[in-house]
N, C-alpha and C positions, 0 to 999 in steps of 0.2 A: 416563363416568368416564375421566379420564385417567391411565394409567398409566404412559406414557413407555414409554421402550427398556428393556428387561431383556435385553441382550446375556448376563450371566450371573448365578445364584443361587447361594446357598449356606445351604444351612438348618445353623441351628446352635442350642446351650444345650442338646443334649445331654449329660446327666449326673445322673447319681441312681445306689445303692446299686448297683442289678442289674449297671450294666454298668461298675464299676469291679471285677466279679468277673471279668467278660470281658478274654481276652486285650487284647493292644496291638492285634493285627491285626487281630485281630475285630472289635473298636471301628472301628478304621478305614476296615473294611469295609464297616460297616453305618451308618455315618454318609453313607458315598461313596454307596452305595446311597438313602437318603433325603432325598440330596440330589439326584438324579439324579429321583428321584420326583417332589420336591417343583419342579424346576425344570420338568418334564414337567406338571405339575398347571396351574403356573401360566402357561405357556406356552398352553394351551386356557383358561383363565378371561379370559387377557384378549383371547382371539378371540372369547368367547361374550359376555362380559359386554358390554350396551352402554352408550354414553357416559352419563354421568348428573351431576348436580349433587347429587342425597342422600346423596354419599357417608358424612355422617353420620347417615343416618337408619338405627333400628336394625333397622326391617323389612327392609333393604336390606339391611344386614349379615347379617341372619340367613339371607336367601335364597341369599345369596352363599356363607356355609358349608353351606349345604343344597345347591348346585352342585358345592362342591367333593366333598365326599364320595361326590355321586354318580361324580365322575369318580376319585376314586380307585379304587370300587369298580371301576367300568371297566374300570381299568389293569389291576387288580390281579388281576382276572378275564382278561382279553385276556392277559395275561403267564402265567399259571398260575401264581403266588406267592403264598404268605402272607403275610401283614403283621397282627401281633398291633391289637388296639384301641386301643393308648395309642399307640403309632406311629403310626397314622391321626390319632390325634387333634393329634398333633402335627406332621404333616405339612401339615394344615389349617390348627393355628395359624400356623403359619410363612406359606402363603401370606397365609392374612388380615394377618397383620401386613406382608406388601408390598405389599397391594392400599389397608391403610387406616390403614396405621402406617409405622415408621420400619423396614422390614427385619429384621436381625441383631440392633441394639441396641433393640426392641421391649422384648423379658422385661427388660432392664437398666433403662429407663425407666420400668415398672411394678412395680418391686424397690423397694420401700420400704425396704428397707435400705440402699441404694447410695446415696452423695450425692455421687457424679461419674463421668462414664463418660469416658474418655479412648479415641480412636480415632488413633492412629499407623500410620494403614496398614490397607492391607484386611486383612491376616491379624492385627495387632497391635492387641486389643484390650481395656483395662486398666478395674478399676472402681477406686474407694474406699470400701471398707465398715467401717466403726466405725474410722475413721483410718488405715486399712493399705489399702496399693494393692498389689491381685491383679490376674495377668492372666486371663484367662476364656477359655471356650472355643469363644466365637463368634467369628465370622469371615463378612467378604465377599469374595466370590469375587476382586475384582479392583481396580483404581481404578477404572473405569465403574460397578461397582455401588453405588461408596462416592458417587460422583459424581451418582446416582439419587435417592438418599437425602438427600443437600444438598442438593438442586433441591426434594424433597417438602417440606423442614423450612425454605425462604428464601423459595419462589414466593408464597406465602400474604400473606406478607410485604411485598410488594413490593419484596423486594432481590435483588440479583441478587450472581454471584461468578464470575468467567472471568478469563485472563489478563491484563487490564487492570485487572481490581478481584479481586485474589485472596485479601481477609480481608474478612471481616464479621462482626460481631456481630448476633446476632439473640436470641430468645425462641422458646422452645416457647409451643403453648395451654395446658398446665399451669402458664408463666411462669420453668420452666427456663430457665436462660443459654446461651448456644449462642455458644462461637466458632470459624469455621468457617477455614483456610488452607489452600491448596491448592497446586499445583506452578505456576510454579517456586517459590514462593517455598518450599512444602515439599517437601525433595528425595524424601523418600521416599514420597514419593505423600499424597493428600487425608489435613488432617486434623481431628479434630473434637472440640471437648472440651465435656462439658454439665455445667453445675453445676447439680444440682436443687436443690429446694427442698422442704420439708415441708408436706403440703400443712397441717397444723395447726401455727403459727409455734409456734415453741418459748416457752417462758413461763419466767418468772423461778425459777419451784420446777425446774422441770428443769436449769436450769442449774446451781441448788445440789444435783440430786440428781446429777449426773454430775461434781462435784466444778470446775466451773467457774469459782467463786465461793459463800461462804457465806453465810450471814445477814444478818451484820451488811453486808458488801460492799451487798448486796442491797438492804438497808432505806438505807445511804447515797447509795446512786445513785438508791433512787427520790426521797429529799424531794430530793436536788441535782437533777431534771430539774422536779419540781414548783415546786423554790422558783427556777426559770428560771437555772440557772446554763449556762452554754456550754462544752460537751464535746467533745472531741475524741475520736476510737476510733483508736488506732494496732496497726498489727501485719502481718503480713508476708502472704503470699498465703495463703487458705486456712484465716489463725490464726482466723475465727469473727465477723470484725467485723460483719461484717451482719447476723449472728443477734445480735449483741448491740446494735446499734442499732437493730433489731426491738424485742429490750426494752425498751432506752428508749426508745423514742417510746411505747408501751404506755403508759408514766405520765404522758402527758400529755393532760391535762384534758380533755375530751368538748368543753367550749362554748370552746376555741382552735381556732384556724383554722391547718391547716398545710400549707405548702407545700412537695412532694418534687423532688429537681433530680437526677437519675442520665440514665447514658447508656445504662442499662436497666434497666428499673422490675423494682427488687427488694425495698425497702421494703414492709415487709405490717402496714400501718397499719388497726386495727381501729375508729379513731375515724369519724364519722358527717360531720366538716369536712373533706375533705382535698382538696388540687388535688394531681394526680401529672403532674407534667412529666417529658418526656425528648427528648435530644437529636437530633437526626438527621446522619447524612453526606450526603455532598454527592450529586446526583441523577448518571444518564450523561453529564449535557453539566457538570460540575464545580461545578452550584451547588446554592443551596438551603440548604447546609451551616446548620445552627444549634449551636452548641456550649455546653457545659456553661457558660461564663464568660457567653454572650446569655441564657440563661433564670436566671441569681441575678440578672441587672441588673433582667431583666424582673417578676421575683418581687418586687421592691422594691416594686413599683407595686400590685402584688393584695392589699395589705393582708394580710400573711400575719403572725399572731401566733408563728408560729415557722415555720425554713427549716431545712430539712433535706435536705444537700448528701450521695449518697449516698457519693463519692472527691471529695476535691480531689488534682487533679494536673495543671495546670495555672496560667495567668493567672487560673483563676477566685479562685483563692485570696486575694489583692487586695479581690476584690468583696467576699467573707465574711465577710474578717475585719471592711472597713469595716460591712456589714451588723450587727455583732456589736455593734459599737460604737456603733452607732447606733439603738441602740433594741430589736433582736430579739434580746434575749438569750434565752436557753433554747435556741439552735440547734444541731443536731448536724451532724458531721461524723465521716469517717473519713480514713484516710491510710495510707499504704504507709511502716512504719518500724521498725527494730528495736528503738527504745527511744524512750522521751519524747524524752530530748534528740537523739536522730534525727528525729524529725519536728518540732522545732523547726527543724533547720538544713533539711528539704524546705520546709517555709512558706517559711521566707526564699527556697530560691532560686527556688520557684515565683512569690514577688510579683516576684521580676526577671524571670519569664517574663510577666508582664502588660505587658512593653513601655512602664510609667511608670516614668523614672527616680526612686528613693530611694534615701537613703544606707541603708546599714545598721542606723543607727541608727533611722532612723522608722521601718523596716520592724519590728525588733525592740519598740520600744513600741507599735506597732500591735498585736502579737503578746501583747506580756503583759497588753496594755489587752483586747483582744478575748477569749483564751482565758482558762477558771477552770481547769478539769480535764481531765488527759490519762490516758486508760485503755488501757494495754498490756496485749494479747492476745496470746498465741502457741499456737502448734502444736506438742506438745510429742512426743518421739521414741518415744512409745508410741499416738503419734497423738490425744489428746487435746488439747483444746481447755482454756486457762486464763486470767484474771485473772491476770497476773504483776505487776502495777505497777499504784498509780493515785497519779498526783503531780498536785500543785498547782504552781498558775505566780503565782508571790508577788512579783512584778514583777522593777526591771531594775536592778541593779547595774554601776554602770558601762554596759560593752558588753555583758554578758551578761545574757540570761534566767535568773533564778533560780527552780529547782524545788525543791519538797519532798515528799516521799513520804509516803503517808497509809497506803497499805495497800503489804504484799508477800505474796509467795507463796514459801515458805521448800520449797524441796526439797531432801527427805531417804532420795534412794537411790531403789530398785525393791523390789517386791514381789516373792513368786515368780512371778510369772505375767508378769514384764517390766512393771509399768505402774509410772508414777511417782508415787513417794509424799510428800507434803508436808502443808501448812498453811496456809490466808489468815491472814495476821496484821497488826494495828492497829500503826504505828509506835509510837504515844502521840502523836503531832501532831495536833493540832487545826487544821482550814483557816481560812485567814482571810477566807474567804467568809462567815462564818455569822451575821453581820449581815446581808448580802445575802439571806441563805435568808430569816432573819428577818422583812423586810423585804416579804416576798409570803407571809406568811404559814404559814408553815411552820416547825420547830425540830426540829433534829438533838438528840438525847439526846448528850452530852459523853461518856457511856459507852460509848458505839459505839466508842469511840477510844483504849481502854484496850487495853494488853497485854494479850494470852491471859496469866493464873494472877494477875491482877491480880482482887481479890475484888471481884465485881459479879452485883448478884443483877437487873439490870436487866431486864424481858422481853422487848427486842429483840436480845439478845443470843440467846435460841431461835431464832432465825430468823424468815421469814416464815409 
């Protein structure tokens, strides 16, 4: 078993009812104390333990906290000190978690509540939970120990991160996001942000029971993915686009063939056809590099019934659109933008980072040829996640891309409880795709499209 250098420890996630009755100092005290234990405990585990490759077997595990305990006992005996049972127990958990987890941020990563943990620093250590970012009260001792913990969570990997290469993107084995920057480039010491994921992807009812999108939203985007129309997901960091391109690709047909192109496989495709691509950086001696613009060229060739681009943000954008155009319609993508017509103008300037020159104008009908529907998501300041916009791209007028807006999200003020209160509502526009739907088989109900108080006794207006 390797366990590297633990220069220093810091047990932490202390907190519960009992000891927020306890003074300041007191806490402080007996945190200092448990950590002083727990770095003494672990300091003899990894003299005793010998090297091993099982480190995931659980017989292993189990022997290893059957070690540990005995050595608390030890201590605790040789010292002539109490230490109540949950204390133990927790002093065990801590080391086990540096011996075969991730440290500090262990209980955060196994917090199914949490869906990001943000690390600024060995004592600055922040979650996300139901939209609100708290700091917490774990802590590593130092940067060497935050530095322990990136080496645990890259080596597996194959990637490496030191001064010459001080950011990387990786994955956890649950398929958490992991980006790791380190000094110099971050001054204040190692840091590390992980976006989880659920390990059960979200489904289209949850999105309408947490007020994401409702019914009718619901039932339009699944026959617009069924009947192969090409979407676009827009929205800024964090607004939800991957959990909602999660859902759509859900609606797409069992016997399609689809091919995923991210530069970390986040897409959680439940279908039984799927190739999952992803990109790599460049090796120590500068090559190897394959990027996200090499694997849409290459996807061309795999016969893929649908491509699904997890960000465009680059030259690959080029390849996509022509992909779109050329026969894979039904493809998804996402984008970093505040509104439609913001990520209208990122397309453009990213086909001028594919280094072919076009004027503006072919790039533009490439763009209204290629894309049907553009779906804005945002992040909204009670921390919720929304459908704010879904516009159509009805082609090109003059020089401009013209949109129309099918659905909005109407808000109206706060609750008492601070969350935001609104409505999805139907413009009354009807898309002028719906030949196209037609077309593969599929028919949108015209009632879907009605204003809310407009009399419609339809039943996909109940929802799904």
């Amino acid at each position: 078993m390797n366990l590297g250098t633990y220069g220093n420890f810091s047990f932490s996630g202390i907190t519960n009812a009992e000891e927020k009755e306890e003074s300041q100092s007191g806490l402080v005290k007996r945190r200092r104390d448990l950590d002083e234990l727990a770095y003494e405990v672990l300091q003899i585990v990894i003299d005793q333990l010998p090297p091993t490759k099982e480190a995931d077997d659980i017989s292993e595990q189990k022997k290893t906290q059957e070690k540990i305990n005995d050595i608390i006992s030890n201590i605790i005996f040789e010292q002539k000190r109490h230490l109540s049972y949950a204390d133990k127990q927790k002093v065990n958990q801590s080391v086990m978690n540096e011996v075969y987890q991730f440290g500090p941020i262990s209980d955060l990563l196994n917090d199914d509540t949490i869906t990001e943990i943000m690390v600024n620093g060995p004592l600055d250590i922040f979650v996300e939970r139901k939209g609100k970012i708290i700091k917490t009260e774990n802590e590593f001792r130092d940067d060497k120990h935050v530095m322990h913990i990136i080496d645990k969570i890259i080596s597996p990997l194959g990637r490496r991160v030191d001064e010459s290469s001080p950011l990387v993107d990786a994955r956890l084995p649950d398929g958490s996001r992991v980006n790791i920057i380190i000094p110099p480039l971050a001054v204040k010491g190692p840091s590390i942000t992980i976006r989880k994921f659920s390990k059960d992807p979200l489904t289209t009812n949850d999105l309408i029971t947490f007020g994401a999108l409702n019914g009718d939203i619901a039932e339009f985007l699944r026959l617009c993915v069924k009947g192969r129309i090409n979407v676009l997901v827009s929205g800024g960091t964090g607004s939800g686009k991957t959990t909602l391109l999660n859902v759509l690709s859900s609606y797409i047909p069992e016997d399609e063939r689809i091919v995923t192109i991210e530069d970390a496989a986040e897409v959680q495709l439940q279908q039984a056809h799927v190739v999952t691509l992803e990109s790599r950086p460049a090796n120590i001696e500068g090559n190897g590099k394959i990027t996200i613009r090499d694997l849409v060229v290459n996807a061309l060739r795999m016969r893929p019934d649908r491509i699904i681009v997890g960000e465009v943000r680059g030259g690959e954008a080029l390849d996509m659109l022509q992909a779109m155009n050329t026969g894979h319609d039904g493809s998804l993508t996402t984008i970093h933008a505040n509104s439609p017509r913001d990520s209208l103008s990122r397309l453009e300037t990213m086909v001028m980072m594919s280094g072919v020159e076009l004027p503006s104008r072919a790039i533009r009908e490439q763009v209204a040829s290629a894309i049907d529907l553009i779906i804005q998501v945002e992040r909204m300041v009670d921390g919720s996640r929304k459908v704010t916009k879904i516009s159509e791209i009805i082609g090109l007028e003059g020089e401009i891309v013209t949109l129309q807006d099918i659905f909005l999200f109407h808000q109206m003020g706060f609750d008492e409880h601070g969350n935001v209160k609104g409505k999805h509502k139907a413009t009354g526009i009807m898309p002028n795709f719906m030949e196209k739907i037609k077309a593969h088989g599929e028919n949108i109900p015209p009632s879907l499209f009605k204003p809310v108080g407009t009399p419609n006794m339809d039943p996909f207006r109940k929802g799904l």
